[in-house]
C-alpha positions in Angstrom: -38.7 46.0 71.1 -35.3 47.4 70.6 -32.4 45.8 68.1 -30.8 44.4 71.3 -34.1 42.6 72.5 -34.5 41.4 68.8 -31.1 40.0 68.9 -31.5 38.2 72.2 -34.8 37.0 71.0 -33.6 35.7 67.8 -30.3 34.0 69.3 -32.8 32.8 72.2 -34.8 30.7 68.9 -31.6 29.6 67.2 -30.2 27.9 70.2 -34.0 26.1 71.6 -33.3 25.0 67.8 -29.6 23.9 68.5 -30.4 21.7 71.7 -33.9 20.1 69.7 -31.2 18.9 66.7 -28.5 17.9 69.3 -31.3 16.1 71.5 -32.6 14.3 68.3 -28.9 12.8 67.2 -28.5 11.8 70.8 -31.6 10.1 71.8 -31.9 8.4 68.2 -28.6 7.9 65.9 -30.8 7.2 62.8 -31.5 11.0 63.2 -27.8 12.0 62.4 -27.1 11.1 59.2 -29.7 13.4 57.8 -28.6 16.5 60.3 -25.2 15.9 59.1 -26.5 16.5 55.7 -28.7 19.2 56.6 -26.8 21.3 58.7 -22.8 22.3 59.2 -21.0 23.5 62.1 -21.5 27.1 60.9 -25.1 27.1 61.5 -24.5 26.4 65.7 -24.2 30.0 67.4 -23.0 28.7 70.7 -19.4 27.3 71.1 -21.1 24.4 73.3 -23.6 23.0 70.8 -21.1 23.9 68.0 -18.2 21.8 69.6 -20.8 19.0 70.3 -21.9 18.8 67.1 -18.4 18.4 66.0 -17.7 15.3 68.0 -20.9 13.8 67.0 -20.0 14.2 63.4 -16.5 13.2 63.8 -17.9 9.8 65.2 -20.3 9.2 62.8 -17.8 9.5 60.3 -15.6 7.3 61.8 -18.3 4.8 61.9 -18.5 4.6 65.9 -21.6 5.1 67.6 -23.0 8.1 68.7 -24.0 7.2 72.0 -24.5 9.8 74.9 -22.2 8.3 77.2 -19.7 8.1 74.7 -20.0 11.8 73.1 -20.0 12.9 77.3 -16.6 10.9 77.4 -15.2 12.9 74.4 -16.0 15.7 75.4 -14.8 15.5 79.3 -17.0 16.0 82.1 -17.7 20.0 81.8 -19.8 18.9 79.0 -22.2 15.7 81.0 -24.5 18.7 82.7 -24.6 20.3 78.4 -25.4 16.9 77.5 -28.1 15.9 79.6 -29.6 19.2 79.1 -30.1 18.9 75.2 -31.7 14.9 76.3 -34.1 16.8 78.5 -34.8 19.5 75.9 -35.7 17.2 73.2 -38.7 14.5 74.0 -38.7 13.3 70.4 -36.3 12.8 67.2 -39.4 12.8 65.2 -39.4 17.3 64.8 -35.6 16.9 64.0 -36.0 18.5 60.3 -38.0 21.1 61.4 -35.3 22.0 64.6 -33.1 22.2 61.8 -35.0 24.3 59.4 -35.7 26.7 62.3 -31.9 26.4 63.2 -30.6 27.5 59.6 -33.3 30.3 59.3 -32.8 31.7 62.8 -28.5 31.4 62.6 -28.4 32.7 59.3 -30.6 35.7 60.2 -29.0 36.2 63.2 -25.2 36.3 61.2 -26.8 38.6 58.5 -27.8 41.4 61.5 -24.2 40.8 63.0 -23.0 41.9 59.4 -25.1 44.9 59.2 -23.6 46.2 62.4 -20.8 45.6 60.6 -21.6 47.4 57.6 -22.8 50.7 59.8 -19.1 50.5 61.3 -16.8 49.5 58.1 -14.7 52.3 57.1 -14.6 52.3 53.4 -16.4 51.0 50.2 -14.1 47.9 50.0 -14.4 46.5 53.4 -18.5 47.4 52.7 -17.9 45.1 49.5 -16.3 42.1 51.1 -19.2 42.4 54.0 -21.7 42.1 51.1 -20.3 39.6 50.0 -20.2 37.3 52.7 -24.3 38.3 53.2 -24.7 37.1 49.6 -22.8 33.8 50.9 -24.7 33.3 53.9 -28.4 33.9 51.9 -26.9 30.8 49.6 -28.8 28.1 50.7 -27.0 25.2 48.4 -24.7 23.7 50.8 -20.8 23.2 49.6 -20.5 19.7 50.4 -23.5 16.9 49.6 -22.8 13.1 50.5 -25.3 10.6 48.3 -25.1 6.9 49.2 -25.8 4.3 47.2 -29.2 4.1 48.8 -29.7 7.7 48.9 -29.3 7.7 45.2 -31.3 4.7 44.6 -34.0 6.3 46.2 -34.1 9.4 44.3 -33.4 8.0 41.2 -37.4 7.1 40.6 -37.9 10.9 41.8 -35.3 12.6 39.5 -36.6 10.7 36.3 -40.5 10.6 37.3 -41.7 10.8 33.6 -44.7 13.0 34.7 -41.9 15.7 36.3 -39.2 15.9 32.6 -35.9 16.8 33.8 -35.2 20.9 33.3 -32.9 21.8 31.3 -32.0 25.2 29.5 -33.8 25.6 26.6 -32.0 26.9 23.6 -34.7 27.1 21.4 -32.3 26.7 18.6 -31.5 24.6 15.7 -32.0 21.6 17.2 -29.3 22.2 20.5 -32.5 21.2 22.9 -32.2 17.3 21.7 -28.2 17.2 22.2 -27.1 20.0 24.7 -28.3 19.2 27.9 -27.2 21.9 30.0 -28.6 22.1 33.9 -28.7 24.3 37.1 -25.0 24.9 38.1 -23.4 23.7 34.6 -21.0 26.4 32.6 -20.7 26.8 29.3 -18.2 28.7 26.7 -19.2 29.6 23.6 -15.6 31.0 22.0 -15.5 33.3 18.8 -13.1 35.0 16.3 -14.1 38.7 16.2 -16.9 39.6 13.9 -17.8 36.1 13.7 -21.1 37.4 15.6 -20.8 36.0 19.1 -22.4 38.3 21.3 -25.7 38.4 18.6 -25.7 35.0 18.9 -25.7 34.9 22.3 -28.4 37.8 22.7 -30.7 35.6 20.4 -30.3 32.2 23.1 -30.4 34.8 26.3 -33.5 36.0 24.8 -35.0 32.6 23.8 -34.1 31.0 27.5 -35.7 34.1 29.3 -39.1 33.2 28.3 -38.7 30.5 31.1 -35.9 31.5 33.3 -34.9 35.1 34.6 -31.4 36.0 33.0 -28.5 38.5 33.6 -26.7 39.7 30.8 -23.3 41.1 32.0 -21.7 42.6 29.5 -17.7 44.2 29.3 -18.1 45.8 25.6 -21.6 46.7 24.9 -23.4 49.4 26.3 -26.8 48.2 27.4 -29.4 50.3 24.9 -27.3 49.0 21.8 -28.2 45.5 22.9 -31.8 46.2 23.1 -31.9 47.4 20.1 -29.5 44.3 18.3 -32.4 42.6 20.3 -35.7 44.4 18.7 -33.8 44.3 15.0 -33.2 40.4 15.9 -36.7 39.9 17.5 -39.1 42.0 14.7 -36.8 41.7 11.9 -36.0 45.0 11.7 -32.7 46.7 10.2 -30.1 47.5 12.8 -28.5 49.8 10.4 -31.5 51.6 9.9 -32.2 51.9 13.7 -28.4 52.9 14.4 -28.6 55.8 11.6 -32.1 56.9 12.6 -34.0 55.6 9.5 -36.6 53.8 10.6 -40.0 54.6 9.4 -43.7 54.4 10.4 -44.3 51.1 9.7 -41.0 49.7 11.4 -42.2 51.8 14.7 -45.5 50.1 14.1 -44.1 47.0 13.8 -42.6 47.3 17.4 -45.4 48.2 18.8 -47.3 45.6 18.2 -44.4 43.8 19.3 -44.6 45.0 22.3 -45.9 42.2 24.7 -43.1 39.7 22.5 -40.9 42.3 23.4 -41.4 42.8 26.9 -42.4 39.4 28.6 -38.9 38.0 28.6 -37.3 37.8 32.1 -33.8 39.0 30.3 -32.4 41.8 31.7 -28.7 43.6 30.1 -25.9 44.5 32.3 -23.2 47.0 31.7 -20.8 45.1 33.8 -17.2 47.1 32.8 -15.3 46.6 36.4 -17.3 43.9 38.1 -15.0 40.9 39.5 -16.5 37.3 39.3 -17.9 38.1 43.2 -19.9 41.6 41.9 -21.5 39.4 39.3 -22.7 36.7 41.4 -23.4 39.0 44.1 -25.6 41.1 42.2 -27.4 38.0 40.1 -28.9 36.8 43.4 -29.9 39.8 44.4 -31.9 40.3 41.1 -32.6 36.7 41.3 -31.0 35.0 38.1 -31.3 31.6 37.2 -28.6 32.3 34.0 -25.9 34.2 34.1 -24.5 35.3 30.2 -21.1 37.2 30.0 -19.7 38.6 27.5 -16.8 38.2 27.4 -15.0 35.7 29.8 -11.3 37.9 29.0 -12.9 41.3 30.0 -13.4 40.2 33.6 -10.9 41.6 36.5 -9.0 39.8 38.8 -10.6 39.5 42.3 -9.4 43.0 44.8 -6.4 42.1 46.8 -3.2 40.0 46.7 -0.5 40.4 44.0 -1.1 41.3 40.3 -1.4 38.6 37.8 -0.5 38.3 34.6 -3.5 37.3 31.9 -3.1 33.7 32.1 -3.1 33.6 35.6 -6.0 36.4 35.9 -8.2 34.2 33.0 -7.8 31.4 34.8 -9.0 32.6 38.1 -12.2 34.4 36.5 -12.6 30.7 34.4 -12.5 29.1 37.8 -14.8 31.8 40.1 -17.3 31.4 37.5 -17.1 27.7 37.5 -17.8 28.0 41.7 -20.2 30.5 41.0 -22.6 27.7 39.0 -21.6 25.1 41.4 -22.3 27.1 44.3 -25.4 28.8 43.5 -27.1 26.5 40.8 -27.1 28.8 38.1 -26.4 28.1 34.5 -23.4 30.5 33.5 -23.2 31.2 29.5 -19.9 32.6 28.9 -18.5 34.2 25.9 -14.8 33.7 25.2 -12.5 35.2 22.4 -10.0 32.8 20.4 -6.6 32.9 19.6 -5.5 33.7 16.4 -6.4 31.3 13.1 -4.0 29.2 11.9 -3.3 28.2 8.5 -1.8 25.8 6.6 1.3 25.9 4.1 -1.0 26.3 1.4 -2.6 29.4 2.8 -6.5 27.7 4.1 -7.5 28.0 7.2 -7.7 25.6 10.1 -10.7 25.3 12.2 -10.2 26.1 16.1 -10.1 23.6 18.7 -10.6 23.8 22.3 -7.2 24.6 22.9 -8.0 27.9 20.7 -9.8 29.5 23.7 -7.6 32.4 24.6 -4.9 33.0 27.1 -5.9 30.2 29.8 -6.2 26.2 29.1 -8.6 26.4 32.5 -11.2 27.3 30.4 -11.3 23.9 28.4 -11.2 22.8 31.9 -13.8 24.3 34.0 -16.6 24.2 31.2 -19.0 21.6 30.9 -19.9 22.3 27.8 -17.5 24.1 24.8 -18.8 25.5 21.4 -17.1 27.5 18.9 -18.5 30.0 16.8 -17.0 30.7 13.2 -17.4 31.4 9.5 -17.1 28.2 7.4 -15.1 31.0 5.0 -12.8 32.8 6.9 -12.3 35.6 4.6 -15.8 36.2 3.2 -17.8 38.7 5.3 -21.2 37.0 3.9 -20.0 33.4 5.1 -22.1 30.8 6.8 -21.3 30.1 10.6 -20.4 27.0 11.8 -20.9 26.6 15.6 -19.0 23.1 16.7 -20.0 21.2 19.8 -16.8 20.9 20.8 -17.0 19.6 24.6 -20.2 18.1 25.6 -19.7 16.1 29.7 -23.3 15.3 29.4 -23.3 14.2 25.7 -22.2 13.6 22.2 -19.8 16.3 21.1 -18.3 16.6 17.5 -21.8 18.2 16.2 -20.8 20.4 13.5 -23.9 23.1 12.8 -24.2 25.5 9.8 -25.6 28.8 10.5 -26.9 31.7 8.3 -25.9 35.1 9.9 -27.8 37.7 8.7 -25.9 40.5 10.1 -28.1 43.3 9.4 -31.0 41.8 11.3 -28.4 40.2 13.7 -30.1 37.3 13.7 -29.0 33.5 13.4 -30.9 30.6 12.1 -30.2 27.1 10.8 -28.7 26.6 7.5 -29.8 24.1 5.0 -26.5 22.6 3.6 -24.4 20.7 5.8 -21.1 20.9 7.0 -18.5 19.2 6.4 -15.4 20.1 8.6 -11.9 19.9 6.8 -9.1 17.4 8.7 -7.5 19.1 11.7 -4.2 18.9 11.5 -2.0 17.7 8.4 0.7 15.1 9.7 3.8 16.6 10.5 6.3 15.0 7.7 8.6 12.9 9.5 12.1 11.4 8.3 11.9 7.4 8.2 14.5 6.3 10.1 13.6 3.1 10.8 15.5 0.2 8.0 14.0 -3.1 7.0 16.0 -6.2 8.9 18.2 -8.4 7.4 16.4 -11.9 8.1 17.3 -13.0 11.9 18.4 -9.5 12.3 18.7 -8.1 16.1 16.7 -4.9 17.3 17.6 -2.7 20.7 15.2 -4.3 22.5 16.6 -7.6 22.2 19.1 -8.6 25.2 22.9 -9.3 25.2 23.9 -12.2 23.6 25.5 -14.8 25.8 29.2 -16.0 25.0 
């Protein structure tokens, strides 16, 4: 069978599909709530059933009944011999899900061969990139808008919190985060650092905790990808990154990775050198590798989208904060990005103030889009051996406020939890403010009081 009898035979399934959903909402209007749900006017390859699905929504959205006579009368009469077809097709509502499972499968396939004729004819790399991109959108099976009633949810409720099936959340593995950061499929989260302050070993150490579960992409704008193997292996078998930078490792430390090896190796964590890919690259790419977790590092490095105008930082870190934001949303996946801070501030007396979430650099989107925020620094600001504090700083699912002390050891570029506790210094001082308010003779009149009558 040639590509033009596959065509015909696959459009030929997609629209049997299209009149067995269309027969099911009009022979039985309990059927259309869950096609509406189910399926979009996107997923209809004829203009007929595509444009009859429309008025059927529009009706049931208004709250008027979907009746055939009625959705023939919208329509006009070209329509009534389309209408009475999709009745005939369709002996029973009761195969509506699977008409549109077939439906979705069969459009979608179809759309993704239309693109590949595409891509044979597209003149140049860019228009092959935006054509990718729109197959990446089209294998994205999370739909962009989901209606719950109060029923709906009701309903599910006992499903989502079945204590035999524990909700699944990513699993930091660290310091006791698992308890208070609850972070799910589609969430994003910033973790911002001052430089040095050891964000991106930090961030290898959770990426490598989480991938024992989940696969994860590690895109990175500043690292080349063997260094961050081996920050991994000195992290992972307590080796000396110094050692294995400057070639000094000896027989036992080789040793010691080998027997490693399966430690090593099991994780589904794989490292990125991502210098030039736009939000769209990345997501692109993760579900074409199949990522459940997306890590970047860092959130400023990323280019604005191809096209339109040039945009200044704040307007370019804000569109990246945003695109990744969709990207989670969009796709379920948990996105882990790293962001740099602004400078420190100090006070008149020369110490240090922490950061806030208004410290994230160049973009208050950030603060914005992220549901959850922590911020990485040393509890001494001028002492290269410091402790870390990492502050829960944002938290939409939780408490935030958690203040965590961290030992970095920086030579095995590993974290772990510190035994003292922190205790976070004020702030902000209060501005000093001149008292211009004066105490009130006794009966005295304030501007707030109204004219006196004469």
């Amino acid at each position: 069978m040639n590509e033009n009898n596959n065509q015909l035979a696959l459009s030929s399934e997609a629209l049997s599909a299209e009149a067995g959903v269309l027969g099911s909402m009009l022979i039985d209007e309990k059927a259309v709530g869950p096609m509406m749900l189910a399926l979009t006017e996107e997923d209809f390859l004829s203009p007929e059933g595509k444009r009859v699905f429309q008025v059927i929504r529009d009706r049931y959205a208004r709250g008027e009944p979907v009746d055939p006579l009625l959705v023939a009368a919208d329509l006009g009469d070209a329509y009534r011999p389309r209408i009475a077809e999709y009745i005939d097709w369709t002996f029973t509502s009761a195969n509506a899900d699977a008409y549109a499972q077939t439906l979705k499968r069969t459009s979608r396939l179809y759309r993704l061969r239309q693109l590949g004729e595409e891509l044979n004819r597209a003149a140049d790399e860019e228009a092959c990139r935006a054509l990718i991109d729109r197959g990446n959108l089209l294998l994205c099976e999370r739909s962009g808008v989901r209606r719950v009633t109060m029923e709906d949810g009701f309903r599910e409720f006992f499903i989502r919190h079945d204590p035999k099936k524990p909700p699944e959340y990513f699993k930091w593995r660290f310091g006791g985060l698992d308890e208070e950061v609850h972070v799910a499929a589609g969430d994003m989260v910033v973790i911002g650092g001052y430089p040095s302050a050891g964000k991106t070993a930090f961030a290898l150490q959770i990426a490598f905790a989480g991938a024992k579960t989940r696969r994860v992409g590690f895109f990175s704008y500043e690292t080349a990808a063997d260094k961050l193997h081996d920050r991994t292996v000195a992290c992972q078998a307590q080796l000396s990154f110094r050692q294995i930078m400057t070639g000094k490792l000896e027989e036992a430390d080789f040793q010691r990775v080998y027997e490693l090896r399966s430690r090593l190796t099991a994780p589904g964590l794989e490292l990125i050198e991502a210098n030039g890919m736009t939000v769209s690259a990345i997501g692109s790419y993760a579900m074409a590798h199949h990522y459940d977790v997306i890590l970047v590092d860092y959130l400023q490095k990323i280019p604005a989208a191809r096209g339109g105008r040039p945009l200044n930082d704040f307007e370019r870190v804000s569109q990246v904060s945003s695109g990744l934001q969709q990207l989670g949303r969009s796709t379920g996946k948990v996105i882990i990005a790293l962001s740099q801070l602004s400078r420190m501030e100090r006070r008149k007396d020369g110490s240090i103030l922490p950061p806030t979430m208004a410290s994230l650099r160049q973009s208050g989107q950030i603060e914005q889009d992220a549901d959850v925020v922590m911020l990485l620094y040393k509890a001494v600001p001028d002492a290269p051996l410091s402790p870390r504090v990492l502050d829960v700083v944002k938290n939409k699912d939780g408490e935030s406020g958690r203040h965590m002390m961290l030992d970095f050891d920086g030579d095995k570029q590993r974290f772990s939890k510190a035994d003292q506790t922190y205790i976070p210094p004020s702030k902000r001082e209060p501005d000093p403010q001149q008292n211009i308010f004066h105490a009130l003779p006794e009966g005295g009149r304030t501007p707030f009081d109204g004219k006196e009558e004469n």
